[in-house]
N, CA, C and O atoms as a GROMACS GRO file, in nm:
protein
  416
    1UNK      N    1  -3.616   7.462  -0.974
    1UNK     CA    2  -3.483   7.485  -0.924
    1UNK      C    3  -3.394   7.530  -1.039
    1UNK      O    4  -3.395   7.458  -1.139
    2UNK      N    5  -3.331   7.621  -1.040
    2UNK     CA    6  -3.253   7.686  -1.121
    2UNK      C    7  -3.121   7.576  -1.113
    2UNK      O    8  -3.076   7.516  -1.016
    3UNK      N    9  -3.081   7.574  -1.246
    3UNK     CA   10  -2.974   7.481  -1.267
    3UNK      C   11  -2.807   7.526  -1.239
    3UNK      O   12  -2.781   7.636  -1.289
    4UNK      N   13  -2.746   7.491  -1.202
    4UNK     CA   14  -2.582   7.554  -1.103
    4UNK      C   15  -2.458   7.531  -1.289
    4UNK      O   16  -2.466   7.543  -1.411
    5UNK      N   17  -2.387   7.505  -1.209
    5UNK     CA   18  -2.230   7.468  -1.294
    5UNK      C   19  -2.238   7.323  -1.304
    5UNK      O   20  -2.222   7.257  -1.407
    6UNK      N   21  -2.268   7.274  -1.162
    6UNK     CA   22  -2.257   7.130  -1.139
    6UNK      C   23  -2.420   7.048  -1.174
    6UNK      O   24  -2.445   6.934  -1.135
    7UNK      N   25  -2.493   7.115  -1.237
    7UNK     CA   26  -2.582   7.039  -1.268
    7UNK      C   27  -2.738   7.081  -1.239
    7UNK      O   28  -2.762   7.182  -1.172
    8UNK      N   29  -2.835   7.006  -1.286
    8UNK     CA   30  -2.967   7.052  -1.222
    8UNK      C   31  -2.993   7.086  -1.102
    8UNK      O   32  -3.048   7.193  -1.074
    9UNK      N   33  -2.939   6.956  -0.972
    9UNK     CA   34  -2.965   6.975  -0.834
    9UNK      C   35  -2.866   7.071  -0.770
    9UNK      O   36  -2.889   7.120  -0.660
   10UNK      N   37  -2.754   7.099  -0.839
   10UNK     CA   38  -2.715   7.204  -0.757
   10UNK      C   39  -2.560   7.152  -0.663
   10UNK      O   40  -2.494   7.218  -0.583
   11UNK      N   41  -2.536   6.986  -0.722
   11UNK     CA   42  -2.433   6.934  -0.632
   11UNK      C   43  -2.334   6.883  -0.724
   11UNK      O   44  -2.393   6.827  -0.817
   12UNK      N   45  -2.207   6.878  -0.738
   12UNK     CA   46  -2.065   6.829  -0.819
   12UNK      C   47  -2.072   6.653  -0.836
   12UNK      O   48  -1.956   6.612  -0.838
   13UNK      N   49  -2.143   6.570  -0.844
   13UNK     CA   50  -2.183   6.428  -0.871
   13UNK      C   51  -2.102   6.364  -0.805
   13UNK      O   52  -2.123   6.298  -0.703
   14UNK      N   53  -1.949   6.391  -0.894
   14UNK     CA   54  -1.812   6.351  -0.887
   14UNK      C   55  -1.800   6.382  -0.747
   14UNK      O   56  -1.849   6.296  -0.674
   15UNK      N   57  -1.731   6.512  -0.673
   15UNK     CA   58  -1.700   6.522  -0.561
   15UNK      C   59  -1.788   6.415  -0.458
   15UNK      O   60  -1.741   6.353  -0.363
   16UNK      N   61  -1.891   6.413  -0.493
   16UNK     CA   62  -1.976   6.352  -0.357
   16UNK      C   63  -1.961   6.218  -0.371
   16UNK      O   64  -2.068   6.157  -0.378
   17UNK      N   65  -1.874   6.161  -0.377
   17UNK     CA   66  -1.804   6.023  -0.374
   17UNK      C   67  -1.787   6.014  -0.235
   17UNK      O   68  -1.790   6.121  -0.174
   18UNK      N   69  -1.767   5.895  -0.163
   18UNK     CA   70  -1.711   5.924   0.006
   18UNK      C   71  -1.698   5.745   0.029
   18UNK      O   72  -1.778   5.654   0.007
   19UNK      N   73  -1.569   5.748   0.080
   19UNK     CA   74  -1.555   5.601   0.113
   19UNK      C   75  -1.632   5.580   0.341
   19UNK      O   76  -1.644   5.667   0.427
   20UNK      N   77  -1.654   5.462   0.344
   20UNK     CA   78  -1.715   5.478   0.453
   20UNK      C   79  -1.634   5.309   0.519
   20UNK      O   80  -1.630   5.203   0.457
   21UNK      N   81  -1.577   5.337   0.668
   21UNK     CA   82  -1.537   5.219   0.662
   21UNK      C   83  -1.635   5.137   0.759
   21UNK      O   84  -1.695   5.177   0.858
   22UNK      N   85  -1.634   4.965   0.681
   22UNK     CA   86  -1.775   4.922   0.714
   22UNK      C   87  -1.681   4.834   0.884
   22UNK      O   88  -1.702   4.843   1.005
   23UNK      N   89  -1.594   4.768   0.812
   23UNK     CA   90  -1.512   4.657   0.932
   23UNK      C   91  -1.354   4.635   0.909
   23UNK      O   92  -1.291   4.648   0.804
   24UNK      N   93  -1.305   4.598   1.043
   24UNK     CA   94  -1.153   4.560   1.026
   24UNK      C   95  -1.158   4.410   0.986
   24UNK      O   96  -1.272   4.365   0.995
   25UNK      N   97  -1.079   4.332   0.949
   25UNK     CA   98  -1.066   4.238   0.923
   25UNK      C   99  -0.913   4.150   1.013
   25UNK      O  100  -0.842   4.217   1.088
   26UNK      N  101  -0.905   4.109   1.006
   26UNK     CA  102  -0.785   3.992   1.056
   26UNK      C  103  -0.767   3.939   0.949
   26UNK      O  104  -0.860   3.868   0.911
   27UNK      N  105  -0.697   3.944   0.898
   27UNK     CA  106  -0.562   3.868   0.799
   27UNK      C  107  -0.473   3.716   0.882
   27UNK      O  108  -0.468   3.696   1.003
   28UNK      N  109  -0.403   3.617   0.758
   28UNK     CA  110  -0.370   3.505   0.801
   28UNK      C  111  -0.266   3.565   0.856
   28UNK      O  112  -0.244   3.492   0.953
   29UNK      N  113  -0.187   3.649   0.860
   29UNK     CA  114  -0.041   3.703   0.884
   29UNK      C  115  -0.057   3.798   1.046
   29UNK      O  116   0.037   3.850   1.107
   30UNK      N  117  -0.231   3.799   1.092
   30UNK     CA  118  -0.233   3.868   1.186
   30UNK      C  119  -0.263   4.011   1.157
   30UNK      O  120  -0.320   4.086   1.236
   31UNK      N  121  -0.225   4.041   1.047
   31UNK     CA  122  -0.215   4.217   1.038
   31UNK      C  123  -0.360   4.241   1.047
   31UNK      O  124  -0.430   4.147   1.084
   32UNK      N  125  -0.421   4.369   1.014
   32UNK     CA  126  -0.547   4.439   1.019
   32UNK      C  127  -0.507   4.479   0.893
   32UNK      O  128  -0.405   4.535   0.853
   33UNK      N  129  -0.662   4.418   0.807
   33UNK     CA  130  -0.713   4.546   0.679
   33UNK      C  131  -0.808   4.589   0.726
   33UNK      O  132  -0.827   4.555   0.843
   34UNK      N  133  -0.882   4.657   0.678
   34UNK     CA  134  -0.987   4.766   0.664
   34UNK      C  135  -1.125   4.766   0.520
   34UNK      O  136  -1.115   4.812   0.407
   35UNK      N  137  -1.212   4.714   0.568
   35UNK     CA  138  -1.301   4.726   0.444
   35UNK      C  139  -1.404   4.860   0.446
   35UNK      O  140  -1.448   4.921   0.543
   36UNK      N  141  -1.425   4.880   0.312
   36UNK     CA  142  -1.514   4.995   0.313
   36UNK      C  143  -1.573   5.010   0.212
   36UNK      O  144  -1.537   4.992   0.095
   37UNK      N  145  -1.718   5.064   0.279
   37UNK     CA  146  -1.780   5.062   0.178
   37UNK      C  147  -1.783   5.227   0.090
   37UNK      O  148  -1.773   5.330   0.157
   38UNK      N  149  -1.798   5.231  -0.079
   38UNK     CA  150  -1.801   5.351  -0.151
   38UNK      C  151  -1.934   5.421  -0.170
   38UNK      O  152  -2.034   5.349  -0.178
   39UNK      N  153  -1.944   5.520  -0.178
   39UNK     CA  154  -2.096   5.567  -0.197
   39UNK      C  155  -2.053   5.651  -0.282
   39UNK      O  156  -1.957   5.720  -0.248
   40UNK      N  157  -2.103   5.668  -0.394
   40UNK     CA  158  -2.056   5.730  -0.514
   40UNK      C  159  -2.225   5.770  -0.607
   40UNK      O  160  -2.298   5.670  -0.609
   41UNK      N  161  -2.269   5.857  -0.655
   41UNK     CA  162  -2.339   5.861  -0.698
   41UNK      C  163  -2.374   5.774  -0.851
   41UNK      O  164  -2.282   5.727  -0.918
   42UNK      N  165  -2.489   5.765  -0.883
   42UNK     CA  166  -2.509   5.705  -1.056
   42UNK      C  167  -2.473   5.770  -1.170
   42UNK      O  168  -2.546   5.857  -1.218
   43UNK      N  169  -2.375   5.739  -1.217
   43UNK     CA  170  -2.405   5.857  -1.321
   43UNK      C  171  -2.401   5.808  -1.462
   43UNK      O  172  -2.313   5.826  -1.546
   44UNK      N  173  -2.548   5.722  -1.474
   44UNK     CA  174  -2.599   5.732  -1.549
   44UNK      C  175  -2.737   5.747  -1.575
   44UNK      O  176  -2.784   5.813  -1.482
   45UNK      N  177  -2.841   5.712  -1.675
   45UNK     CA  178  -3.017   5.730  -1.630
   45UNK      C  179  -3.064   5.665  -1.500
   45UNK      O  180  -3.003   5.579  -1.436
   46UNK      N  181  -3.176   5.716  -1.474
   46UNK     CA  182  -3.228   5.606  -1.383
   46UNK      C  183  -3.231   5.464  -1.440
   46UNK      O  184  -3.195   5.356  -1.392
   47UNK      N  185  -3.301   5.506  -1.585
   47UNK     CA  186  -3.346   5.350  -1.659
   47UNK      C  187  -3.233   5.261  -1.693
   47UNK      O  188  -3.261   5.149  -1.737
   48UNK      N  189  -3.074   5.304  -1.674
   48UNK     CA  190  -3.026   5.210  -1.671
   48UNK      C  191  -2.929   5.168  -1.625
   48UNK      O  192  -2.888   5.223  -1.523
   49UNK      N  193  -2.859   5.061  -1.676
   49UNK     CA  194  -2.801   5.011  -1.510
   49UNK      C  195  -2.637   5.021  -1.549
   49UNK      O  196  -2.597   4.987  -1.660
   50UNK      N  197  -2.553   5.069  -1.451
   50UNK     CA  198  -2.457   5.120  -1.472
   50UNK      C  199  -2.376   4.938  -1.450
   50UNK      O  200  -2.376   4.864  -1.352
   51UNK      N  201  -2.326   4.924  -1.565
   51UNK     CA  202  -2.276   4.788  -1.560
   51UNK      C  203  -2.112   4.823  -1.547
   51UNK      O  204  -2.041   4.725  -1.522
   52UNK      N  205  -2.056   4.935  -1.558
   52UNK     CA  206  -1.889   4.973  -1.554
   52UNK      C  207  -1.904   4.988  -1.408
   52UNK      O  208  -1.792   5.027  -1.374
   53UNK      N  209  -1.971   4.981  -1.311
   53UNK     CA  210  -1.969   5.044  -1.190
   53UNK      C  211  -1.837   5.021  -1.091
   53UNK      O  212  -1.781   5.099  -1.014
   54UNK      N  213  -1.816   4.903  -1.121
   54UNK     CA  214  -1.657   4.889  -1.061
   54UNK      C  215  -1.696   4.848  -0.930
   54UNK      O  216  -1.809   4.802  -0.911
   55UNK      N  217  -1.592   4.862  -0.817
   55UNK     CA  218  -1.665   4.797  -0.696
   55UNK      C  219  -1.711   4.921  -0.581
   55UNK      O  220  -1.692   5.039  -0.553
   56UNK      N  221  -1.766   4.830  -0.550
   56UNK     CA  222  -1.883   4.929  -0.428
   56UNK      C  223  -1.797   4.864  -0.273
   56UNK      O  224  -1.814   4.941  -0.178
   57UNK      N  225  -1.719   4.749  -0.241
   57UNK     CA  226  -1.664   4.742  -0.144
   57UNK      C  227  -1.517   4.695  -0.140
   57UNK      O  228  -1.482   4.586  -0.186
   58UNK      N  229  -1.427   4.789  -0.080
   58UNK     CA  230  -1.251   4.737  -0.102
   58UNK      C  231  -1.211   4.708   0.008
   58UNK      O  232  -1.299   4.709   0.094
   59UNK      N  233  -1.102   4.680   0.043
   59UNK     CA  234  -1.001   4.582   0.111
   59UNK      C  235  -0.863   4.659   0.140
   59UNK      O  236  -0.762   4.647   0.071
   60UNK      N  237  -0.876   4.742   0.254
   60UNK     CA  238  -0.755   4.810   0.195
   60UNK      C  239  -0.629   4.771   0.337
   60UNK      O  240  -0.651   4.769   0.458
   61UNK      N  241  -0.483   4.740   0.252
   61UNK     CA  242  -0.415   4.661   0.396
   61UNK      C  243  -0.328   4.788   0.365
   61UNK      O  244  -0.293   4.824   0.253
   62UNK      N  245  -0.303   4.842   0.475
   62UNK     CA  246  -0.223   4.979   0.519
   62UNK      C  247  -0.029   4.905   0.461
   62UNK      O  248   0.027   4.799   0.491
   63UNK      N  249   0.017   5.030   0.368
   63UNK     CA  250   0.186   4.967   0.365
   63UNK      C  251   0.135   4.867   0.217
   63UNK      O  252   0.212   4.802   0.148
   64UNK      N  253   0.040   4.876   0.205
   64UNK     CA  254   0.012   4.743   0.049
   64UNK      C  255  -0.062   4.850  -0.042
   64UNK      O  256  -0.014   4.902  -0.143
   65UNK      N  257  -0.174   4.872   0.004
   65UNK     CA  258  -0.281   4.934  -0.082
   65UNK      C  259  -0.418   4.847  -0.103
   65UNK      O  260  -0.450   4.790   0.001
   66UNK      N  261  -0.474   4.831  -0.170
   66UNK     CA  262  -0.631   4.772  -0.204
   66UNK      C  263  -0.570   4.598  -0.208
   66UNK      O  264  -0.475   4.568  -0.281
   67UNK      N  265  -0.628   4.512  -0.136
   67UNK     CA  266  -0.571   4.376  -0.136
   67UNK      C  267  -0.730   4.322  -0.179
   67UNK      O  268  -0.716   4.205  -0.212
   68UNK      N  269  -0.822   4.348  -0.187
   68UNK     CA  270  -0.975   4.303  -0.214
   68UNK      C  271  -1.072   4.373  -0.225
   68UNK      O  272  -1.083   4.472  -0.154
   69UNK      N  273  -1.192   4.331  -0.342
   69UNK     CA  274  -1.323   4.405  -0.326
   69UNK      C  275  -1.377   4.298  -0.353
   69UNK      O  276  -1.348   4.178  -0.357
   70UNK      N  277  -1.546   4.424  -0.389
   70UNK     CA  278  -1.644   4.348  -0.446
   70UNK      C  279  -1.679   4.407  -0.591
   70UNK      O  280  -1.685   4.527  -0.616
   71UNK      N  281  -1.698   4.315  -0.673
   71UNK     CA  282  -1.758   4.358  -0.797
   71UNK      C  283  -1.968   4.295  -0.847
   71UNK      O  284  -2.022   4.242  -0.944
   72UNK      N  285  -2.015   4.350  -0.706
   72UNK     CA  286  -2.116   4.312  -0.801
   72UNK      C  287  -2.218   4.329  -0.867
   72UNK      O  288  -2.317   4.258  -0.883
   73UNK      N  289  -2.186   4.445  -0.913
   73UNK     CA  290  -2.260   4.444  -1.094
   73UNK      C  291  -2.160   4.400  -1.190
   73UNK      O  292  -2.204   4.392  -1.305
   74UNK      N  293  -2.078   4.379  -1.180
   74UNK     CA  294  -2.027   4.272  -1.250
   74UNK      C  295  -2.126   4.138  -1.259
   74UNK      O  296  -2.191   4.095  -1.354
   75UNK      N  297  -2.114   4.097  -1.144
   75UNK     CA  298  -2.151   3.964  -1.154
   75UNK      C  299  -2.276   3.955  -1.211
   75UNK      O  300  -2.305   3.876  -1.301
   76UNK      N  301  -2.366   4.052  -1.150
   76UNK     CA  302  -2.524   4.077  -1.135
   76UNK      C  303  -2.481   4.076  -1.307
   76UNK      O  304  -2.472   3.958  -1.341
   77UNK      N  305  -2.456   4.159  -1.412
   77UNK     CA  306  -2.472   4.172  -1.472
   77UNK      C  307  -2.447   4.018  -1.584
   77UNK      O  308  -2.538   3.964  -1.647
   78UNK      N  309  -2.330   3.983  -1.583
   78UNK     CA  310  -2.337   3.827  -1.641
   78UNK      C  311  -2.354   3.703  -1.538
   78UNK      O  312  -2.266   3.623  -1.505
   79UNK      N  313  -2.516   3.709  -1.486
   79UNK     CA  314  -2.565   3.647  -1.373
   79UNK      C  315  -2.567   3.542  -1.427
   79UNK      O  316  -2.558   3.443  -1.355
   80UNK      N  317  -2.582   3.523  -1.582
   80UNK     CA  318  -2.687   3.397  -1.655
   80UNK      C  319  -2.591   3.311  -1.707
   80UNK      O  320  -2.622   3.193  -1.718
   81UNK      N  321  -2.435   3.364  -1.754
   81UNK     CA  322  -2.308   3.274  -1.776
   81UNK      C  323  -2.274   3.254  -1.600
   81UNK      O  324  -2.206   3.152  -1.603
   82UNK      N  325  -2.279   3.274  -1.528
   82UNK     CA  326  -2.242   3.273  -1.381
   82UNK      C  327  -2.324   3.135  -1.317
   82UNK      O  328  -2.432   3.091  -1.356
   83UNK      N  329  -2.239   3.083  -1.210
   83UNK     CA  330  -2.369   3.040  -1.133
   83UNK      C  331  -2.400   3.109  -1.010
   83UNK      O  332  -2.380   3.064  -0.897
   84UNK      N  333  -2.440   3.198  -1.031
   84UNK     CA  334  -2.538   3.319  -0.911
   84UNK      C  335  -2.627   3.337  -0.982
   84UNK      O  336  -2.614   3.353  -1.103
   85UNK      N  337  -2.763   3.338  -0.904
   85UNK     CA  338  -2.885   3.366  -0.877
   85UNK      C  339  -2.855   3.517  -0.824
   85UNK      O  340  -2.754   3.563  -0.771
   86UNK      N  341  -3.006   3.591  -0.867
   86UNK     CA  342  -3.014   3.714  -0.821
   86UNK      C  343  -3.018   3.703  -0.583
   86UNK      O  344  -2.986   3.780  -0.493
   87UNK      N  345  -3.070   3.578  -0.588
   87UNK     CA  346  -3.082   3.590  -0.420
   87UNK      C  347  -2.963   3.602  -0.361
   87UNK      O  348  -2.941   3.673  -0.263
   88UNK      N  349  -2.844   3.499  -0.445
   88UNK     CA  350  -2.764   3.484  -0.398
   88UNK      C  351  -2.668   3.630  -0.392
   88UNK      O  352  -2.613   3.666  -0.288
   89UNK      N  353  -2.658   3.706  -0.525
   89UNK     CA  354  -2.643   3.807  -0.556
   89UNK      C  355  -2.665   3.931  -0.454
   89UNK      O  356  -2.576   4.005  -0.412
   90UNK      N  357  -2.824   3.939  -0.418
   90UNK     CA  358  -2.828   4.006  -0.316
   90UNK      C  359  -2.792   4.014  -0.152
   90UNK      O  360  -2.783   4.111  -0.077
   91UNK      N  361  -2.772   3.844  -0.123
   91UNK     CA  362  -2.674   3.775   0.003
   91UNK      C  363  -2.563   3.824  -0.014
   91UNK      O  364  -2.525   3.883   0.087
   92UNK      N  365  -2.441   3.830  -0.157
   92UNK     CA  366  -2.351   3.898  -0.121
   92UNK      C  367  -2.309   4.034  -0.054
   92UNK      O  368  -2.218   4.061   0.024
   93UNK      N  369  -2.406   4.110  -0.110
   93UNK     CA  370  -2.433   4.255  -0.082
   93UNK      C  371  -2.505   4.253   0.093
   93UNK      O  372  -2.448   4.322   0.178
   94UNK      N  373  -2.573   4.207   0.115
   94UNK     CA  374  -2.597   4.179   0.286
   94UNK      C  375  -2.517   4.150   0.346
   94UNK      O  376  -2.512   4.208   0.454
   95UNK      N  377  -2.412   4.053   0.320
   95UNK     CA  378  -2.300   3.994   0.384
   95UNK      C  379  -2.211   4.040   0.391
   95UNK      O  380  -2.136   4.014   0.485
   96UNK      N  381  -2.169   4.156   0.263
   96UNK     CA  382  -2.100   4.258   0.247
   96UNK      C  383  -1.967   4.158   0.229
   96UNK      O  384  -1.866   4.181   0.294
   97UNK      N  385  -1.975   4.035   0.126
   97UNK     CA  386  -1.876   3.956   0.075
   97UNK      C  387  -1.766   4.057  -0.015
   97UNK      O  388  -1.818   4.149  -0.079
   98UNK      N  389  -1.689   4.048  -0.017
   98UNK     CA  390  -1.528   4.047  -0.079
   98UNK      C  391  -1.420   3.955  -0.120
   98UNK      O  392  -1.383   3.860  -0.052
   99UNK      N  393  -1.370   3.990  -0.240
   99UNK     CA  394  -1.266   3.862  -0.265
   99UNK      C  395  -1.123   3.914  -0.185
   99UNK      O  396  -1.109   4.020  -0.123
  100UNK      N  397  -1.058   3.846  -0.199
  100UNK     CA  398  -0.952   3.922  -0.088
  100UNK      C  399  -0.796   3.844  -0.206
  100UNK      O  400  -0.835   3.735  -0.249
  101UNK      N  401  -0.704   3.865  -0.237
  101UNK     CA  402  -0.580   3.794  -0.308
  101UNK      C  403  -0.513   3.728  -0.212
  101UNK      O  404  -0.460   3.768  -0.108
  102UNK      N  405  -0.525   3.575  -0.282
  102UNK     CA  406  -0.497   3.462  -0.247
  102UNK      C  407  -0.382   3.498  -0.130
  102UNK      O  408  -0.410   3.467  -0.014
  103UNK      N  409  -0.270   3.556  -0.155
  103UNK     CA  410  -0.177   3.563  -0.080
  103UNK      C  411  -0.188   3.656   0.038
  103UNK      O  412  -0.076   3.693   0.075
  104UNK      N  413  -0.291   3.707   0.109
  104UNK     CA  414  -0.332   3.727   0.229
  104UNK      C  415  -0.442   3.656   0.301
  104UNK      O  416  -0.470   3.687   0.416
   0.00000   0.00000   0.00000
């Protein structure tokens, strides 16, 4: 494959970011947020693990902006100062857990 502007495969990495929304939520106040999940490509090796990754699921309350995510390669990554286990780790990500600020 002949290599583009945007790279070997031929696609802009960056652009192909896309938020996807997973569920509404109910808030104590009644209102509706919105969670969603990010799909963003790697961009780093395969071999290694993008530990800046930031979060993969947000919280977003319409009139506020981002009220919660998830960070976990964060966590995954200082699993061993943590008390999470990799199972538990991967339960968050199934459960599609989020922290949400105290004051909603």
């Amino acid at each position: 494959m002949a290599e583009s502007r945007y790279g070997k495969y031929g696609f802009d990495r960056i652009r192909d970011r896309r938020e996807y929304l997973s569920k509404t939520i109910k808030l104590k106040d009644g209102s509706h947020a919105y969670q969603f999940w990010t799909f963003t490509d790697w961009h780093v090796h395969f071999h290694d693990f993008e530990i800046d990754r930031g979060i993969d699921r947000f919280v977003y309350l319409p009139g506020k902006g981002i009220i919660g995510g998830s960070f976990d390669f964060y966590f995954y990554f200082h699993r061993k100062k943590l008390p999470i286990e990799y199972a538990d780790f991967m339960q968050n990500i199934k459960e599609e857990k989020v922290m949400i600020a105290d004051n909603y």
